[in-house]
NUZATI-710902 format. One record per residue (C-alpha): residue number from 0; residue in one letter; chain; x, z, y. Coordinates in steps of 0.1 Angstrom, whole numbers, plus 2048, in hexadecimal, padded with zeros to 3 digits. Each point is the difference from the previous one (the first is absolute). Example, Ala and Ser with C-alpha at 12.3 -4.5 7.8 and 13.67 -1.06 7.14 Angstrom:
<rec n="0" res="a" chain="A" x="87B" z="84E" y="7D3"/>
<rec n="1" res="s" chain="A" x="80E" z="7F9" y="822"/>
% end
This chain:
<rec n="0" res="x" chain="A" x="B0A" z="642" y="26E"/>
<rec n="1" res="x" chain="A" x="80D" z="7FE" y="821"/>
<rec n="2" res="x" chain="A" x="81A" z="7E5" y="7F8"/>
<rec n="3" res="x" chain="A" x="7E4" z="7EC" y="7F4"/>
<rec n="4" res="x" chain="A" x="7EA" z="808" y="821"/>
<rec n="5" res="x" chain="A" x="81C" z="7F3" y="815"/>
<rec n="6" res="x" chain="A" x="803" z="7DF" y="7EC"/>
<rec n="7" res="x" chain="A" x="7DE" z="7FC" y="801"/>
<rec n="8" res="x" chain="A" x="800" z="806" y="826"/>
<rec n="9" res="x" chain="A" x="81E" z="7E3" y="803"/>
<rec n="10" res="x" chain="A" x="81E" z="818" y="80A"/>
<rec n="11" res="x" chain="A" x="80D" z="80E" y="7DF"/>
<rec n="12" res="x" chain="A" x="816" z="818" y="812"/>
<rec n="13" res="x" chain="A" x="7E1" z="80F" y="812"/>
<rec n="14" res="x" chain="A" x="803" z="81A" y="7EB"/>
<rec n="15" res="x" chain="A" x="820" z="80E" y="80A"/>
<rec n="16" res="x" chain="A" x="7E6" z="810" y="822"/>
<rec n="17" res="x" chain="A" x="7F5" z="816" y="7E8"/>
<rec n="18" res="x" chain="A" x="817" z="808" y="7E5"/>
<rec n="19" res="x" chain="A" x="823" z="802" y="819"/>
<rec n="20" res="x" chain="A" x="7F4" z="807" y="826"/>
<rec n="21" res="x" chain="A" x="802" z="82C" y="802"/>
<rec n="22" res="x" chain="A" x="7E8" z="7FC" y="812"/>
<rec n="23" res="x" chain="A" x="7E3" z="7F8" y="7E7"/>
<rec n="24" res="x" chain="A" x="7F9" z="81D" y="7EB"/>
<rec n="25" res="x" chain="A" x="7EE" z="7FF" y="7DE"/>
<rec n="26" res="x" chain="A" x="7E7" z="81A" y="7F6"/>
<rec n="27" res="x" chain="A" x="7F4" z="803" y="7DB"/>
<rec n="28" res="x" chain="A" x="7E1" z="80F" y="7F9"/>
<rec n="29" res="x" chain="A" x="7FD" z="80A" y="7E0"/>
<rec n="30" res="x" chain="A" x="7F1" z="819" y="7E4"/>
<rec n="31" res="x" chain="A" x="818" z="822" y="7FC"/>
<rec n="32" res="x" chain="A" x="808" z="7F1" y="7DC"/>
<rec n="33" res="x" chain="A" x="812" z="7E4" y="80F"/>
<rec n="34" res="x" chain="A" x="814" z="813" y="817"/>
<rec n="35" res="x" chain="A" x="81E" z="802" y="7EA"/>
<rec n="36" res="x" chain="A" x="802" z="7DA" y="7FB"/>
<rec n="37" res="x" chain="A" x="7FB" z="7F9" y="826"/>
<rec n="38" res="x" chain="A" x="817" z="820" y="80F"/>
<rec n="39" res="x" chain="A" x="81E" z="7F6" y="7E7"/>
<rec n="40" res="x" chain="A" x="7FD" z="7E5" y="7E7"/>
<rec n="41" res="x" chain="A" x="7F5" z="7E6" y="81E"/>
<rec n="42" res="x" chain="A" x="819" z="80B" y="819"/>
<rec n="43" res="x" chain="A" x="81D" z="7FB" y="7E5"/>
<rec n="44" res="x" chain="A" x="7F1" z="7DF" y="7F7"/>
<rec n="45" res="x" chain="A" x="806" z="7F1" y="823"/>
<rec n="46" res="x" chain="A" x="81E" z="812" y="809"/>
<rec n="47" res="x" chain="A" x="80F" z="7ED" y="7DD"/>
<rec n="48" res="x" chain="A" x="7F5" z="7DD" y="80F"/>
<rec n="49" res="x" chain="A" x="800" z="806" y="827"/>
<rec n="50" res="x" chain="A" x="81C" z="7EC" y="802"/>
<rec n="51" res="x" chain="A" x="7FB" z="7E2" y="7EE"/>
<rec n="52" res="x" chain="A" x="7E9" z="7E8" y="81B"/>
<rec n="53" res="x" chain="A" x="80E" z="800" y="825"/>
<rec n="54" res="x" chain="A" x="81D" z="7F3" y="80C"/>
<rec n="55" res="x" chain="A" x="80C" z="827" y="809"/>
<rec n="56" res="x" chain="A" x="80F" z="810" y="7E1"/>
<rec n="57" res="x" chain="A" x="800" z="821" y="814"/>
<rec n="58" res="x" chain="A" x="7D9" z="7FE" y="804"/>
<rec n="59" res="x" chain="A" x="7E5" z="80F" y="7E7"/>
<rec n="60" res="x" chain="A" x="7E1" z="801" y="7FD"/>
<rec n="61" res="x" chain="A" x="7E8" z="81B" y="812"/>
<rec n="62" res="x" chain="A" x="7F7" z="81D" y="7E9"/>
<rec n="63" res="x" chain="A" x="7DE" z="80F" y="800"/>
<rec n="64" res="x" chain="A" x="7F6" z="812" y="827"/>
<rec n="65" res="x" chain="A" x="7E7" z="80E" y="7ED"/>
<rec n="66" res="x" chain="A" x="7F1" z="80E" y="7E0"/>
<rec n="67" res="x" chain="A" x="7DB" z="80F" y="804"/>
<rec n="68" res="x" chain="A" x="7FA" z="806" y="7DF"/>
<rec n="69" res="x" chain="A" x="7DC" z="80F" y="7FF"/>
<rec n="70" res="x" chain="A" x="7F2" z="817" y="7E3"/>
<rec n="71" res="x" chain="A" x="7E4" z="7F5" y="7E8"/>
<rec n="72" res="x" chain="A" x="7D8" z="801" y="80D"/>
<rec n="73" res="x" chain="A" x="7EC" z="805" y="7E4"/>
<rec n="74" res="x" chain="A" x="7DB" z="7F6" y="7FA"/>
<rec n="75" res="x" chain="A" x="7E1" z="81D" y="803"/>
<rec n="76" res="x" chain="A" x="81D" z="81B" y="7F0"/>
<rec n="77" res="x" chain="A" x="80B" z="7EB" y="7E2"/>
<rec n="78" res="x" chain="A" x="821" z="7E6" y="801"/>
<rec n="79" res="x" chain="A" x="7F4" z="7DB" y="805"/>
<rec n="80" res="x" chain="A" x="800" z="7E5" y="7E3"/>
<rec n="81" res="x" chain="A" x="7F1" z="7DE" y="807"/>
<rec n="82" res="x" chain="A" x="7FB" z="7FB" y="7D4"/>
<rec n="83" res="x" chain="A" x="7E9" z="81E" y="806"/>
<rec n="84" res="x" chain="A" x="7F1" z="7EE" y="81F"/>
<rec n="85" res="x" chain="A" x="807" z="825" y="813"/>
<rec n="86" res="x" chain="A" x="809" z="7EF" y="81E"/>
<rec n="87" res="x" chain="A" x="7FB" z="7F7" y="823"/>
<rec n="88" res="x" chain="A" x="802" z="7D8" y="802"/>
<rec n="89" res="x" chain="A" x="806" z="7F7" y="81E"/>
<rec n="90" res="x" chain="A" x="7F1" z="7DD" y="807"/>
<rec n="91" res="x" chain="A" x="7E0" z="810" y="7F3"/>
<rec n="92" res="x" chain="A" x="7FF" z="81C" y="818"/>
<rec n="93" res="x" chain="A" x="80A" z="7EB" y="81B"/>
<rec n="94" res="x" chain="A" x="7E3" z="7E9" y="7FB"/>
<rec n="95" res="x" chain="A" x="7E8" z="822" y="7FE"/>
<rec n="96" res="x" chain="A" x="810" z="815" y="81B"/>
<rec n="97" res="x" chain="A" x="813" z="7EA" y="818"/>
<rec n="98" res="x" chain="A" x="827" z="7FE" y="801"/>
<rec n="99" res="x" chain="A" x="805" z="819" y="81C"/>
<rec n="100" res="x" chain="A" x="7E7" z="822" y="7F0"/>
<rec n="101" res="x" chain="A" x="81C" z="7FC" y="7E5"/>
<rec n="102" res="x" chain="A" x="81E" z="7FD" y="811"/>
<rec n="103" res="x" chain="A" x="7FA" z="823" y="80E"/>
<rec n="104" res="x" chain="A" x="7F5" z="810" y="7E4"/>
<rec n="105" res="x" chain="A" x="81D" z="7F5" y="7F2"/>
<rec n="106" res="x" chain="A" x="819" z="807" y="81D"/>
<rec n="107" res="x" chain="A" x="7F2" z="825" y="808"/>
<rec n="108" res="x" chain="A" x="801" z="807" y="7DB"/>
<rec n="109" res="x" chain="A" x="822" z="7F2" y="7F7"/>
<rec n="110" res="x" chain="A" x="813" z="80D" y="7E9"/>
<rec n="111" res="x" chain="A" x="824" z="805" y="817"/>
<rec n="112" res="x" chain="A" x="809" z="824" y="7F7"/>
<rec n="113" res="x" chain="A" x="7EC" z="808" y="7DF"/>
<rec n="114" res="x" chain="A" x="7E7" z="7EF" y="7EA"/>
<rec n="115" res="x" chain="A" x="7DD" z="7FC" y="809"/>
<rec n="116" res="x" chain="A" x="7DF" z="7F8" y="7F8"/>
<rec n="117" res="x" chain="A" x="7E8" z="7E3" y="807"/>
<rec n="118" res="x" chain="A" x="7DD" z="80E" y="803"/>
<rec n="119" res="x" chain="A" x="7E2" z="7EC" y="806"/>
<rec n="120" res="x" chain="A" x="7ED" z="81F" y="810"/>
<rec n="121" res="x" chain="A" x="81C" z="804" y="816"/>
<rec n="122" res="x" chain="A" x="801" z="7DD" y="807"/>
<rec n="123" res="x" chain="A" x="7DB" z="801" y="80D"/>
<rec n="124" res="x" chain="A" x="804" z="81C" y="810"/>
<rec n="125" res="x" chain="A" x="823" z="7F7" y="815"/>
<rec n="126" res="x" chain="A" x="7EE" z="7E0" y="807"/>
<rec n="127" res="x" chain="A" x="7E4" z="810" y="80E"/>
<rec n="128" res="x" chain="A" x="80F" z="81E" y="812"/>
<rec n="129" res="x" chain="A" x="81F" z="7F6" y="80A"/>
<rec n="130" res="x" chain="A" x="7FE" z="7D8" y="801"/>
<rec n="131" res="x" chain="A" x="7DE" z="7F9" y="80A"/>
<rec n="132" res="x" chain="A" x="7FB" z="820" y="815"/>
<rec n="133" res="x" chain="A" x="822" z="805" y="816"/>
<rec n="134" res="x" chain="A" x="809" z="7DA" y="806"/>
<rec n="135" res="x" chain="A" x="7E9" z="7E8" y="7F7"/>
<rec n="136" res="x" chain="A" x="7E3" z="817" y="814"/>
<rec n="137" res="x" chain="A" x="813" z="803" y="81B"/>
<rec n="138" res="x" chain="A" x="80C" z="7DE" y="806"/>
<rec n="139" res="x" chain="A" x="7D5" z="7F2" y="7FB"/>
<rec n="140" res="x" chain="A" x="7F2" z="819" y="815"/>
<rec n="141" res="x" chain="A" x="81A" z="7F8" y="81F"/>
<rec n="142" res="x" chain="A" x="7FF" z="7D9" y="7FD"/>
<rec n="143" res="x" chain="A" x="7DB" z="7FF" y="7FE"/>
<rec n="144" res="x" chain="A" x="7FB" z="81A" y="81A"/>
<rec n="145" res="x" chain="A" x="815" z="7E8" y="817"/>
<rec n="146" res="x" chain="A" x="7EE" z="7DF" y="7F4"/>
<rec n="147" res="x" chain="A" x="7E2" z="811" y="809"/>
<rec n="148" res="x" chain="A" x="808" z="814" y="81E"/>
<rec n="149" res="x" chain="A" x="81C" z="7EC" y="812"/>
<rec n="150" res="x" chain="A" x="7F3" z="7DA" y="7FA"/>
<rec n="151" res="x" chain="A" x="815" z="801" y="7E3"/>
<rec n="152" res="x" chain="A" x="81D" z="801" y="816"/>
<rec n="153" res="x" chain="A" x="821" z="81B" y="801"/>
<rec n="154" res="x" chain="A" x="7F5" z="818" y="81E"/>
<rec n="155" res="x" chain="A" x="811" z="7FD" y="81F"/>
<rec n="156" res="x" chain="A" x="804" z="823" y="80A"/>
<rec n="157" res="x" chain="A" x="812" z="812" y="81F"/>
<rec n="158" res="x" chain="A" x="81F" z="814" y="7FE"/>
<rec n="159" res="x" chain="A" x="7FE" z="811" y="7E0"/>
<rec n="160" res="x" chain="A" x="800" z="827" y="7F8"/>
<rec n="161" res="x" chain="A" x="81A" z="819" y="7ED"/>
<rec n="162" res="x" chain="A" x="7EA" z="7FE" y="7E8"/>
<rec n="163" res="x" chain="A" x="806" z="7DD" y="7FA"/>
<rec n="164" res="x" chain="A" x="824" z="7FD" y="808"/>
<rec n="165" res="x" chain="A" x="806" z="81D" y="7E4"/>
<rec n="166" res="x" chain="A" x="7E8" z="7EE" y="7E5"/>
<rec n="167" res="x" chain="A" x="819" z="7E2" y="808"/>
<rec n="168" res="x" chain="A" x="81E" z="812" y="7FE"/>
<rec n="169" res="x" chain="A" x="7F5" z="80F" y="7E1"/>
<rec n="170" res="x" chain="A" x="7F9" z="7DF" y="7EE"/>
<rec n="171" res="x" chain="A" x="820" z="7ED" y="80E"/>
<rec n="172" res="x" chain="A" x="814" z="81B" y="7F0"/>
<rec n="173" res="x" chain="A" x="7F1" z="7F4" y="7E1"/>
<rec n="174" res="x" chain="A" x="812" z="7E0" y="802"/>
<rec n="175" res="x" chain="A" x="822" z="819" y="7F8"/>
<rec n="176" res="x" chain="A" x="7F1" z="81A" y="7EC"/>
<rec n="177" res="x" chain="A" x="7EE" z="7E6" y="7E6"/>
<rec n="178" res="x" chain="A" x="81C" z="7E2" y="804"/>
<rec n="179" res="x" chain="A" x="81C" z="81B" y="7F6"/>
<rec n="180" res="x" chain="A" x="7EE" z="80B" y="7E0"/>
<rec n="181" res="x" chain="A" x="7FB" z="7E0" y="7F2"/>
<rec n="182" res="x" chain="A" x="826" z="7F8" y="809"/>
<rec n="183" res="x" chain="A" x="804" z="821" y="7EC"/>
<rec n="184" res="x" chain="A" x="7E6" z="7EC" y="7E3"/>
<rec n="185" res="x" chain="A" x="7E7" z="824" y="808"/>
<rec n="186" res="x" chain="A" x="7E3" z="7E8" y="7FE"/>
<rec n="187" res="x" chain="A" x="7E8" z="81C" y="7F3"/>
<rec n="188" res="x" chain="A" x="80E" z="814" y="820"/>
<rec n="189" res="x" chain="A" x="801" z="7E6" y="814"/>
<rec n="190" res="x" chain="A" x="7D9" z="7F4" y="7FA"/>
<rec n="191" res="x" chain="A" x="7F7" z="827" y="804"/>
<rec n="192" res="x" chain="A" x="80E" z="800" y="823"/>
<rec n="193" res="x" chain="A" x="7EC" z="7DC" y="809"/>
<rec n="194" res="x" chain="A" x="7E0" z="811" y="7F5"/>
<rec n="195" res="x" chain="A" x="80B" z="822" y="811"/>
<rec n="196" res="x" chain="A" x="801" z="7E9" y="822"/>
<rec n="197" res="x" chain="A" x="7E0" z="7EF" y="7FD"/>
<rec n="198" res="x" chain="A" x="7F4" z="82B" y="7FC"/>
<rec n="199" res="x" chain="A" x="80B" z="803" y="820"/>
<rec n="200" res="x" chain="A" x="7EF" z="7E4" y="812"/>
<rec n="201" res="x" chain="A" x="7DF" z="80B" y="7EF"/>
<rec n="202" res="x" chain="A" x="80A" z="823" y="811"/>
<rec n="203" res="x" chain="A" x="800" z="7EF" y="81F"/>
<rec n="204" res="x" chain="A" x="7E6" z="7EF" y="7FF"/>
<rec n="205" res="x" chain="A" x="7EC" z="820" y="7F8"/>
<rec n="206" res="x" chain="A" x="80E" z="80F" y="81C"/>
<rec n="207" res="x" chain="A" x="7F8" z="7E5" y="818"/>
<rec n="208" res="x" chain="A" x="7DD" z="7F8" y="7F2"/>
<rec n="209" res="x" chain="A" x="7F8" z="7DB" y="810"/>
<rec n="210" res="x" chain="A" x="7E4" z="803" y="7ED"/>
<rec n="211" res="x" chain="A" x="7F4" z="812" y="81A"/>
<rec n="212" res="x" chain="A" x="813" z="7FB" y="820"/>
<rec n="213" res="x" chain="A" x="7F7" z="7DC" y="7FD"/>
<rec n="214" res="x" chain="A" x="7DE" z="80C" y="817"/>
<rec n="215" res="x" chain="A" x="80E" z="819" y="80F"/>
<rec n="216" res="x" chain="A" x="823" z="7F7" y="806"/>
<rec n="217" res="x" chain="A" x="806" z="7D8" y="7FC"/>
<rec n="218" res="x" chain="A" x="823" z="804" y="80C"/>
<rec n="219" res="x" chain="A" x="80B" z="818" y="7E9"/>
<rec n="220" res="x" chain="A" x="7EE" z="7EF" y="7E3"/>
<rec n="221" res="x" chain="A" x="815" z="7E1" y="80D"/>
<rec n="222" res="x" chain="A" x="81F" z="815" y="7FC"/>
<rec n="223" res="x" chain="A" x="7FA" z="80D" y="7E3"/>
<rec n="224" res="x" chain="A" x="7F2" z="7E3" y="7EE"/>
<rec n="225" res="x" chain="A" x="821" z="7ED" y="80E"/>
<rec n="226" res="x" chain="A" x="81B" z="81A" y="7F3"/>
<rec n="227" res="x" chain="A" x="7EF" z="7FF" y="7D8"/>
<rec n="228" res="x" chain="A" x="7FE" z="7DF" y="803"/>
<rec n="229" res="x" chain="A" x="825" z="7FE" y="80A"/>
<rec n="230" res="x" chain="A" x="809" z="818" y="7E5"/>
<rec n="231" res="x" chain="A" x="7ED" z="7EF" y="7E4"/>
<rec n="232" res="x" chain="A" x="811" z="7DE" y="80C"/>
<rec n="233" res="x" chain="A" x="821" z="812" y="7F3"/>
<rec n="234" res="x" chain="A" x="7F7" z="814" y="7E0"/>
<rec n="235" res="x" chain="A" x="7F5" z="7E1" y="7F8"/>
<rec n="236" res="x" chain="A" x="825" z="7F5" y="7FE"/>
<rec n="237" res="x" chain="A" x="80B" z="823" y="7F4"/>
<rec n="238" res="x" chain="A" x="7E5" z="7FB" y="7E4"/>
<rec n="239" res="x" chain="A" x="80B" z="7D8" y="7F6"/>
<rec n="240" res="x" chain="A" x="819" z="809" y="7E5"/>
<rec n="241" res="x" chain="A" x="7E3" z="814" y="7F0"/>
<rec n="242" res="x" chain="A" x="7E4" z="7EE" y="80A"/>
<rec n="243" res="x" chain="A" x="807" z="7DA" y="808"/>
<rec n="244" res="x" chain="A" x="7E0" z="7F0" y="7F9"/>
<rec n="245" res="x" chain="A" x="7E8" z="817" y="813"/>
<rec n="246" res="x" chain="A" x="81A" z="801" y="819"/>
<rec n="247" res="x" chain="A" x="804" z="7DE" y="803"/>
<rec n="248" res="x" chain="A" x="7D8" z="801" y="805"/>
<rec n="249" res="x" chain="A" x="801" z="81C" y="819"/>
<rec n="250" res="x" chain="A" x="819" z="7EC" y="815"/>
<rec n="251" res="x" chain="A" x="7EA" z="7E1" y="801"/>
<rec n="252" res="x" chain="A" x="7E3" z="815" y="80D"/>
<rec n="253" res="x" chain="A" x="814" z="80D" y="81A"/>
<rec n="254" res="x" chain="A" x="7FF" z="7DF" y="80E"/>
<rec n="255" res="x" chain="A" x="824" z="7F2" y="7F8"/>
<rec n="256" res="x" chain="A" x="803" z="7D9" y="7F3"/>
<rec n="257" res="x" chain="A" x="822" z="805" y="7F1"/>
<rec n="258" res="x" chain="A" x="805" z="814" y="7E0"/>
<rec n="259" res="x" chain="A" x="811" z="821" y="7F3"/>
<rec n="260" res="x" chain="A" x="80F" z="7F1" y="7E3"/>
<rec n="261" res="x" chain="A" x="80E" z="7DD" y="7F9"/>
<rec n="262" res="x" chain="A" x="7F1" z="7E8" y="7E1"/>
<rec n="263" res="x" chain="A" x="806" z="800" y="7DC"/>
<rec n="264" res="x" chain="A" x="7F9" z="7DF" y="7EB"/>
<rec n="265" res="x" chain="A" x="80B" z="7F7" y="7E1"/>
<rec n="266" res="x" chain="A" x="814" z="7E0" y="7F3"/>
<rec n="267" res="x" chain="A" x="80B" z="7F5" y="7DD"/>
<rec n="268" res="x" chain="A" x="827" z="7FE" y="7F7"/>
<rec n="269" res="x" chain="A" x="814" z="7EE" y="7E7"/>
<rec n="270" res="x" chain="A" x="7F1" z="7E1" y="7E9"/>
<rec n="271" res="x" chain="A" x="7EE" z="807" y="7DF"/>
<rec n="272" res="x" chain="A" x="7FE" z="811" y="7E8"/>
<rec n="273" res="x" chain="A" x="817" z="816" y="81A"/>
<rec n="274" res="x" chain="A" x="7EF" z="803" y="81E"/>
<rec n="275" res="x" chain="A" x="7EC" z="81C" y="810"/>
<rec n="276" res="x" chain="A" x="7F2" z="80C" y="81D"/>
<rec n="277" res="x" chain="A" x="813" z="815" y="819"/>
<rec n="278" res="x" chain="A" x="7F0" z="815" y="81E"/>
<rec n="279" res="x" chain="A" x="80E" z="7F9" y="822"/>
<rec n="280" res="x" chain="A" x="7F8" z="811" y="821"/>
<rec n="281" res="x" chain="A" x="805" z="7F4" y="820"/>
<rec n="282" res="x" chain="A" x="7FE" z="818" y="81E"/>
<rec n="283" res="x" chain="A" x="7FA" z="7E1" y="819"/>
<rec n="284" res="x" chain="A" x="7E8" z="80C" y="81D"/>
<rec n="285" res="x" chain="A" x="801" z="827" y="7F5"/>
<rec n="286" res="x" chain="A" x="804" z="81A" y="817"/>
<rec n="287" res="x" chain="A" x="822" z="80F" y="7EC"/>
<rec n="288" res="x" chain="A" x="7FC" z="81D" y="819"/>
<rec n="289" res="x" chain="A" x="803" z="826" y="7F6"/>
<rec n="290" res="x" chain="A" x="7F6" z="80B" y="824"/>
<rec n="291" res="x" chain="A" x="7E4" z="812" y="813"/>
<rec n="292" res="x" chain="A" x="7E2" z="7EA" y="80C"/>
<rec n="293" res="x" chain="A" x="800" z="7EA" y="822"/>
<rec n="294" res="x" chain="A" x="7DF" z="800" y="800"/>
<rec n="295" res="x" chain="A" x="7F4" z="7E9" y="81C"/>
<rec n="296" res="x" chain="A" x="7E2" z="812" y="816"/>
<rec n="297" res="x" chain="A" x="7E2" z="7EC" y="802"/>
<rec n="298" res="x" chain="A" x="809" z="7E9" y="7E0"/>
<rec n="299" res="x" chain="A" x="7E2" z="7F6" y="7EC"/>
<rec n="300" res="x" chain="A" x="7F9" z="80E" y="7E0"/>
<rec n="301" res="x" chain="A" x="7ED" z="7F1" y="7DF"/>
<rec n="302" res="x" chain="A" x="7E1" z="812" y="7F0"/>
<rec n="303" res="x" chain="A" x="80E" z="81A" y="7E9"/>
<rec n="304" res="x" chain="A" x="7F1" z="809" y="7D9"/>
<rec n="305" res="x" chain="A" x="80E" z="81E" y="7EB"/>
<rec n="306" res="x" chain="A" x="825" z="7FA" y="7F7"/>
<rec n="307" res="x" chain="A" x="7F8" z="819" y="7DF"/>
<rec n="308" res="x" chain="A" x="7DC" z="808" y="7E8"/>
<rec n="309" res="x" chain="A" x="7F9" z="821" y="7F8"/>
<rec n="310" res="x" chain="A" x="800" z="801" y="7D7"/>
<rec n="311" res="x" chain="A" x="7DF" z="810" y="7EC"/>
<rec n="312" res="x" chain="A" x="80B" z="81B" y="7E5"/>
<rec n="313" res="x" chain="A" x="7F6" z="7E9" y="7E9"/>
<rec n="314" res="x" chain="A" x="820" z="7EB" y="800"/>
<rec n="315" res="x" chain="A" x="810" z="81B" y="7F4"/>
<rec n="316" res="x" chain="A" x="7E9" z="7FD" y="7DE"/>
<rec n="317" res="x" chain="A" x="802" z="7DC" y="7FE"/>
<rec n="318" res="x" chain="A" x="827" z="804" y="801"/>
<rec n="319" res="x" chain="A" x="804" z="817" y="7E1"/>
<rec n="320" res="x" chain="A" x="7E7" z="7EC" y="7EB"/>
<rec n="321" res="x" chain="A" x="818" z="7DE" y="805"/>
<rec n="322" res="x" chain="A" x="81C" z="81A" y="7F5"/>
<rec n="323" res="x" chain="A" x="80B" z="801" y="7DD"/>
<rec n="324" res="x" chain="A" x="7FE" z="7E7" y="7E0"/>
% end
């Protein structure tokens, strides 16, 4: 595949990057009944014809970095069978639930250490408790208390507080703590800690109550106001590899013009009856940063709307009846 991406890209060595540089690293994710094939039988494979393409007969081709072989997830307690329709399609749930409700279900219920179990209760109720309640709520009630309150403008506060400087610290040391466990592929982990951080600036918030102080005390609602905003500007990078598209949407309605992420587009390859359609990405005009906010004082902001829905109990019985033959 990749010899036939660089040919199609007009450098048929443009593969070599990949496949001969140490420096790119491979990571195979992969069911645990395909870990014997990928661990041994693959690494044999390319040791056996390493040698044959570049000019160095000393060179070989780069092994696998990395084999996160997750267990299996299975389906309301039983083991999933699409000719038994006892399944979870995805483009359907997708188009009923939006892409990034089950991308966390699926990340904070993956299956890394020992099988587990997809749940449509528990997915209503994550979504709602977790989802809806920790992050989404916090990041609504923030923005549009700031459209409304500060001309929909970032607050220009004074010198800021402890307080603030500790909140800070706390979520800039999220940048290490969540970036090493996804170089560690502890995505479930990983995702727990995001959520834990957005915890604590709801904690803060309680603690600082603008709410209130915004009669009482407009400076310190200013300050306040400021430093969550600040700290929601960078969970909303800690929380991109999770949750691209509402992130993507939270960073527009902080007021930004450039994007998070790059494009994707498709194109066809190849002349019929052998062509087909490839999926490129081009990371032209994104940010590419995995760094706390700059967050500019005084920057406009756009008029927010819920990143997340709360989901009725009645999904849940709508799921199971599209379950089964």
């Amino acid at each position: 595949a990749s010899i036939e991406w660089a040919s199609n890209e007009g450098n048929p060595s443009l593969w070599h990057n990949w496949w001969y540089q140490p420096e790119a690293r491979s990571y195979y994710f992969i069911g645990k009944d395909n870990i014997p094939f990928h661990a041994v039988v693959w690494p044999a494979e390319l040791a056996g014809v390493g040698r044959i393409f570049p000019d160095d007969p000393d060179s070989s081709l780069n092994m696998p970095y990395d084999v996160p072989a997750n267990e299996f997830m299975n389906l309301e307690g039983e083991k999933i069978s699409g000719s038994r329709n006892w399944a979870v399609w995805g483009q359907d749930v997708v188009e009923r639930y939006g892409p990034d409700p089950v991308r966390y279900y699926l990340t904070i219920n993956m299956p890394e250490t020992k099988d587990t179990d997809w749940s449509w209760a528990e997915f209503q109720q994550r979504n709602n408790d977790q989802l809806v309640a920790t992050w989404g709520n916090l990041v609504n009630r923030v923005l549009s208390f700031t459209y409304k309150n500060f001309d929909a403008r970032v607050p220009m506060p004074g010198d800021l507080c402890p307080e603030d400087y500790k909140l800070l610290d706390v979520i800039k040391s999220g940048f290490d703590d969540v970036g090493d466990l996804l170089e560690a592929i502890k995505l479930r982990a990983a995702l727990q800690e995001a959520m834990r951080l957005a915890a604590e600036v709801n904690k803060y918030l309680e603690e600082q109550e603008p709410w209130s102080t915004i009669k009482s005390d407009p400076d310190k609602a200013s300050r306040s106001i400021y430093t969550a905003l600040q700290a929601i500007d960078s969970l909303k990078i800690i929380f991109s590899p999770f949750l691209p598209f509402s992130s993507e949407k939270l960073h527009n309605y902080m007021g930004y013009d450039d994007t998070l992420f790059g494009n994707q587009s498709t194109r066809n390859v190849g002349e019929e009856p052998l062509s087909y359609v490839v999926l490129e990405y081009s990371n032209k005009g994104a940010i590419g940063k995995w760094e706390p906010s700059a967050l500019v004082q005084g920057q406009s902001i756009r008029k927010p709307s819920p990143l997340f829905k709360k989901l009725d109990e009645e999904i849940v019985l709508q799921e199971m009846d599209r379950l089964g033959d």
